[in-house]
C-alpha positions, -999 to +999 in steps of 0.1 A: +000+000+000+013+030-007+019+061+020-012+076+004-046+055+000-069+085-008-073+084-050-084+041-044-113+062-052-141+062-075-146+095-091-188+099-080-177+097-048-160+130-047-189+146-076-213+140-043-192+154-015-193+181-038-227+182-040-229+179-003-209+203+003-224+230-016-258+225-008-250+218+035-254+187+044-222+171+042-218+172+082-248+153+086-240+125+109-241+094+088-239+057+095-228+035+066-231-007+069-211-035+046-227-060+042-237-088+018-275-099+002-260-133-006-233-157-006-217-171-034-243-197-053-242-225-030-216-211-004-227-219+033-206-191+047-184-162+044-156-153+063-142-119+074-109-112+059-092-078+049-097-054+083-060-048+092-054-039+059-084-015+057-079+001+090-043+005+081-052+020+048-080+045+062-053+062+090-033+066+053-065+081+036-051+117+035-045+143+000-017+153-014-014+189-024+001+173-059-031+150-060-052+182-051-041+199-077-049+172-105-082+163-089-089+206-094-072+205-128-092+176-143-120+194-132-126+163-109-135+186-077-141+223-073-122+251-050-145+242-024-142+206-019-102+207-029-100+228+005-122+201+017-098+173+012-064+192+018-074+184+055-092+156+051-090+130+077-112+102+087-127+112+127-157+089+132-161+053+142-159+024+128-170-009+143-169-043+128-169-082+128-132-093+140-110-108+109-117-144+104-149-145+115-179-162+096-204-143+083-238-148+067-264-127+045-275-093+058-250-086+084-230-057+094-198-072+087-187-034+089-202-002+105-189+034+100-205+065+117-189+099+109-203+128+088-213+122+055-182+139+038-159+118+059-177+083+055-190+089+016-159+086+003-141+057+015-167+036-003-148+021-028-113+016-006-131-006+020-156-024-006-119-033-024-103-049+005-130-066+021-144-080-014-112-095-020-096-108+009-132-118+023-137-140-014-101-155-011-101-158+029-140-182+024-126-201-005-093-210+015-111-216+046-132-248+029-099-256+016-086-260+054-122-276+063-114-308+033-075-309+045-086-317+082-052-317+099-030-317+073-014-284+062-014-264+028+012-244+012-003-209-003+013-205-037-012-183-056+014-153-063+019-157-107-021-163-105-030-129-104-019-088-094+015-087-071-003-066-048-032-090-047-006-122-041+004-107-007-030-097+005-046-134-009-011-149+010-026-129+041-061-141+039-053-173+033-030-177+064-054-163+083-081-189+080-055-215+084-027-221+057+006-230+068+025-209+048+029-192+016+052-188-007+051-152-010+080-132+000+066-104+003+039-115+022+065-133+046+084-097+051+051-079+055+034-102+078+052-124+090+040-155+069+061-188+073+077-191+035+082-222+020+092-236-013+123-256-028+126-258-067+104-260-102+103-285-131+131-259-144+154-266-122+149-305-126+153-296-162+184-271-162+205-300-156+218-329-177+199-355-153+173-357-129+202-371-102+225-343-112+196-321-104+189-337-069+220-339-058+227-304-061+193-291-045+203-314-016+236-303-012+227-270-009+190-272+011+200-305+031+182-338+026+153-327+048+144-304+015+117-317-010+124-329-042+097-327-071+099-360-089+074-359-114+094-343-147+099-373-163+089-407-146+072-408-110+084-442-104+116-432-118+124-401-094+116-411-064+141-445-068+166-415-077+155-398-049+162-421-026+193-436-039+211-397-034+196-385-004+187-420+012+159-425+037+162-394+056+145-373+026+121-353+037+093-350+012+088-359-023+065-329-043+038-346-070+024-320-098+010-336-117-013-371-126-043-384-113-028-373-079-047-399-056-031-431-080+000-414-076+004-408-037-004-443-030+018-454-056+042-431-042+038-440-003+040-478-012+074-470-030+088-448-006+078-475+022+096-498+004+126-481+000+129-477+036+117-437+035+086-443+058+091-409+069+097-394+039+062-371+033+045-361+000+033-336-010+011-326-037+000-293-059-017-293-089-044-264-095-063-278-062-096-265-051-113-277-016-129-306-042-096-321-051-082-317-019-113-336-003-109-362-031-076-363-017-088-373+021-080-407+020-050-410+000-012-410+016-007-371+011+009-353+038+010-320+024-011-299+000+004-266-028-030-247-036-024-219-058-049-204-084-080-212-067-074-195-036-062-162-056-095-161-073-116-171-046-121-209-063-143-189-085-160-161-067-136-137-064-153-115-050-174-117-015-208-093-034-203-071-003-226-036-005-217+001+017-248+015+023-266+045+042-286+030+069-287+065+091-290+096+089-289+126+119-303+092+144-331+085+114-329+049+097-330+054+057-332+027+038-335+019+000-359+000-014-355-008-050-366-043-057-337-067-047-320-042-038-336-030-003-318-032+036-327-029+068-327+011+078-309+021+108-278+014+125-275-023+138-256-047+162-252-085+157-252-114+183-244-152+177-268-175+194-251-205+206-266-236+227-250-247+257-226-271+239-217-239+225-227-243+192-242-216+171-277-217+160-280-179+144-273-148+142-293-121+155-293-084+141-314-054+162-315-017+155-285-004+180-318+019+192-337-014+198-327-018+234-322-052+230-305-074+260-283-102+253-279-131+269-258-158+280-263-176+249-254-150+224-220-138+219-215-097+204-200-097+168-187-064+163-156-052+179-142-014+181-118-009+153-117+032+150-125+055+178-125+094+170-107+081+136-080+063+155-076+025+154-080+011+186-088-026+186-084-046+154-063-082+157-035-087+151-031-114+123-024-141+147-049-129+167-075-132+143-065-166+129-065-182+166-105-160+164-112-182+133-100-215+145-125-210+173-156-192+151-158-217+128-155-248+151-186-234+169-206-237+137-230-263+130-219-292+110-241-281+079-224-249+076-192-268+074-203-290+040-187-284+006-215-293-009-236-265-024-271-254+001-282-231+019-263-203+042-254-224+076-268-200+098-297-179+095-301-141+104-332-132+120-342-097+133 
């Protein structure tokens, strides 16, 4: 992200704090939700993904004088509101669902409150964020779900934009990848890294063994080797013969992968390498990898499907006005309506502590909770300074625990319907 976030902008955003601004309501206290009508055809739930990054880039929402003075130029803003923005700063509040939590039609996710200048125009910069990482951090997490226990390597990054590798490398570790691939995302965030060699490298050399040996004598024979450039069967004998039992993993890319993992593990096993772990990649989705459940495989690689959300690559999220001055608007266009006024979520949960749903009241309502039902939103932005989003290992530990406390259904790969429902 860049020291400036303020032109991630759409252009009507700024034509109506003009407008606002001329005619006097643009410090009309506002509150604006995100939220989503649906999930992804089929999709049981979302997940929360994207609000470090948003709060990080909202304290960086401020104008240039340079980017002032082409927003005046291009006739983009007038004198008035290019005084406006050369002191803009965000100074309401912001509340929200903590990152990696599940999330299901028609709530919050997201709340801001602030005048309408302030609030208006950071439309597009949060919708951006959350669409993505929320898309990429649901489509991971059913990944995780069909692994069970066994851990996945993020290596998304020549799948899409190099700014959108670190933040789907974030999103992903968050709901409970291992590691990525991602340097970037390792220096950024702290990411475990991991990663050994390519078919190039196999191919580079004048044999397969000249290749191995020289990837173990520099990595150690606890690296992994990718044996399937030529012959499975093949590689993993040569494998074996240079860096003996001891290997540490073997990498299949290729193949009907559930043949070749119990092909592979009853070779390995034979050559004395019972410890010797495989690992396989191969344009996985959380269907392959389920596939995968009961073959020999140690390890996964997912790459392209988590970058584009295994095709919804975006989470359909909305920013709309729900208040104005304490008065709940709302629009109602057909499909296109929402719940006036300013709102606060619960989860229900039995006493096992399992959730049964979600319930949304008008902040106003007076509602008391319960025992039984848990307060969604946390404090984010106080007086337009950050004040209590997770950290990133914070908020993976928060999903571990959110979506263990959802019912079984909501857990299914299969398509049907959202796994909780909202009432209120």
């Amino acid at each position: 992200m860049p020291d400036s976030s303020a032109l991630y902008t759409d252009r009507y955003e700024l034509t109506m704090l003009s407008a606002a601004l001329a005619d006097g309501t643009a410090q009309r206290s506002c509150t604006f939700e995100a939220f989503t009508r649906r999930l992804p055809d089929g999709r049981r739930f979302g997940v929360v993904a994207g609000t470090g990054r948003l709060i990080e880039a909202i304290s960086q929402f401020r104008f240039s004088a340079q980017q002032i003075d082409g927003l005046r130029s291009s006739g983009v803003v007038d004198q008035r509101s290019a005084e406006y923005l050369a002191s803009y700063q965000f100074t309401g509040d912001i509340t929200g669902f903590a990152e990696g939590e599940p999330y299901f039609p028609y709530s919050p996710i997201l709340s801001v409150t602030g005048t309408f200048a302030e609030a208006v125009v950071l439309e597009t910069l949060i919708l951006s964020i959350l669409n993505h990482d929320s898309a990429v951090a649901a489509a991971a997490a059913r990944m995780v779900i069909a692994a069970e226990d066994r851990p996945i390597i993020e290596m998304g990054s020549r799948r899409t934009h190099e700014q959108a590798a670190v933040a789907s490398a974030r999103a992903a570790y968050l709901v409970g990848f291992a590691s990525t691939s991602n340097l970037a995302a390792g220096e950024r965030y702290g990411i475990p890294t991991a990663g050994t060699a390519a078919h190039a490298f196999t191919l580079l050399h004048d044999t397969e063994e000249a290749a191995f040996a020289s990837q173990i004598h520099t990595s150690g024979v606890g690296t992994t080797l990718l044996v399937d450039t030529y012959d499975i069967g093949r590689g993993i004998a040569k494998a074996i013969a240079i860096a003996g039992p001891e290997l540490g993993a073997v990498r299949i890319d290729s193949g009907d992968l559930v043949v070749m993992a119990r092909q592979s593990r009853d070779q390995l096993d034979e050559l004395g390498a019972t410890g010797t772990r495989i690992v396989v990649s191969g344009d996985l989705d959380e269907y392959a990898i389920a596939a995968l459940a009961a073959a020999p495989v140690d390890a996964y690689g997912a790459g392209t499907a988590v970058v584009v959300g295994s095709g919804a690559p975006t989470a359909g999220l909305v920013y709309k006005l729900v208040e104005v001055d304490g008065r709940p608007v709302e629009k109602r266009s057909e499909n296109k309506g929402g719940r006036g006024g300013s709102k606060v979520a619960y989860r229900r949960h039995r006493e096992s502590g399992t959730a049964t749903e979600d319930l949304v009241t008008l902040a106003s309502s007076g509602y008391e909770p319960d025992e039984r039902d848990r307060l969604l939103s946390i404090p984010l932005m106080r007086g337009g300074e950050p004040v209590g989003a997770l950290s990133l290992e914070e908020a993976r530990k928060h999903h571990r625990q959110a979506i263990q406390a959802l019912p079984w259904e909501a857990l299914k790969l299969s398509k049907g319907d959202p796994g909780l429902t909202v009432a209120g």
